[in-house]
C-alpha positions as CSV (number, residue, x, y, z in Angstrom):
1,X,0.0,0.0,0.0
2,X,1.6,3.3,-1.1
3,X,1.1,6.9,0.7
4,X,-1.8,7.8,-2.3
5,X,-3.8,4.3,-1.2
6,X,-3.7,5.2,2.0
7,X,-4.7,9.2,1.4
8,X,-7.7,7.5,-1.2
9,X,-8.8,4.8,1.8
10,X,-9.2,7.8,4.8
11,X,-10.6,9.9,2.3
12,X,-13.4,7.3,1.7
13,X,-13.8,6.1,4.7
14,X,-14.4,8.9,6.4
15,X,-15.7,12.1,3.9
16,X,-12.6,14.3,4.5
17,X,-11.2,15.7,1.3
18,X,-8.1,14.0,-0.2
19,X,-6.1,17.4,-0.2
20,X,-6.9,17.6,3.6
21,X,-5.9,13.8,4.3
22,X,-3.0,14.1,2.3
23,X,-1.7,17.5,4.3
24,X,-2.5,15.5,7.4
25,X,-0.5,12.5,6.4
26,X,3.0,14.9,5.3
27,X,2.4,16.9,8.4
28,X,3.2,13.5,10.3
29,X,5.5,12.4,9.0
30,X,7.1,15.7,9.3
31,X,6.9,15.4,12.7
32,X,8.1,11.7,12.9
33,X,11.4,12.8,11.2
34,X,11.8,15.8,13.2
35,X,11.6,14.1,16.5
36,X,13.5,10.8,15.6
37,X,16.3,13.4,13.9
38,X,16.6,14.9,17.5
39,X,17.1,11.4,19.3
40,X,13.6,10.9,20.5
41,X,11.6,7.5,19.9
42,X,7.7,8.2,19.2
43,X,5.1,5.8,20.8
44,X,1.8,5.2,19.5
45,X,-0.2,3.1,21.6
46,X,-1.9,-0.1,20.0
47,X,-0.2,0.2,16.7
48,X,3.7,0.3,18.1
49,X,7.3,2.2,18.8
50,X,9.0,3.9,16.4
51,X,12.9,3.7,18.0
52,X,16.2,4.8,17.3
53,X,18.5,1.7,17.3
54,X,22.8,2.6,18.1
55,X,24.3,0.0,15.4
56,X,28.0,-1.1,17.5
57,X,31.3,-0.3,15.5
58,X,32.1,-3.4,13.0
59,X,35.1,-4.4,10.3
60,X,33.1,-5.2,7.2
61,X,34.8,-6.3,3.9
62,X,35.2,-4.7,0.2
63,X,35.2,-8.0,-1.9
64,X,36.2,-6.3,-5.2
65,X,39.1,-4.3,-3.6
66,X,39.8,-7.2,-1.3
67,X,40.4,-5.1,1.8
68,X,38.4,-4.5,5.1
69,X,36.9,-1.2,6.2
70,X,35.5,0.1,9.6
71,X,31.9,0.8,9.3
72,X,31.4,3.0,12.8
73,X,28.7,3.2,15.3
74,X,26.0,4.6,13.9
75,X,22.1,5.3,14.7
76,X,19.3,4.0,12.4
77,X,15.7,4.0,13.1
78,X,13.5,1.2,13.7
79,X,9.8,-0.3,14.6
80,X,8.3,-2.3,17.2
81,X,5.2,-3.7,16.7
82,X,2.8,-3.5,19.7
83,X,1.4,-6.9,21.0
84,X,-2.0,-6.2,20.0
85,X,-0.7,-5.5,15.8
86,X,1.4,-8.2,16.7
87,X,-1.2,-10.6,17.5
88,X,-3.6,-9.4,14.5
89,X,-1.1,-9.8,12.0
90,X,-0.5,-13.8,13.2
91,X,-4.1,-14.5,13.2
92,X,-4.1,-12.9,9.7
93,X,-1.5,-15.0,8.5
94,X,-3.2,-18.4,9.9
């Protein structure tokens, strides 16, 4: 399901005009970016955690140079399903 299926399915489902669903939708993510950017995980209850993850330093290899590199700690963002979305997507898949 892309961003404009999901815009189309609010829209229908609940009267409010695509252009205003759509506004909605950019506005949040907006505001998911800005507050992982600033190191701050974002919890929405019954759907699940949006965390930041510290990746530990590592050696990784450049096969076609044939040499290693250090790949540093970094920061990368992540998702934690809830128990309850969780649940619904196993019984789903049954």
């Amino acid at each position: 399901m892309t961003k404009a299926d999901i815009v189309n399915e609010i829209s229908r489902s609940t009267g409010i005009e695509k252009a205003t669903v759509l506004q909605t939708i950019e506005k949040f993510m907006e505001v998911m970016k800005d507050t992982m950017s600033d190191g701050n995980n974002v919890y929405l209850r019954g759907f699940g955690s949006f965390i930041i993850k510290t990746r530990k330093a590592k050696t990784a290899r450049n096969i076609s140079k044939n040499t290693t590199i250090l790949i540093p700690e970094h920061k990368i963002p992540a998702f934690k399903p809830s128990k309850v979305f969780l649940e619904q997507v196993k019984e789903n898949d049954a």
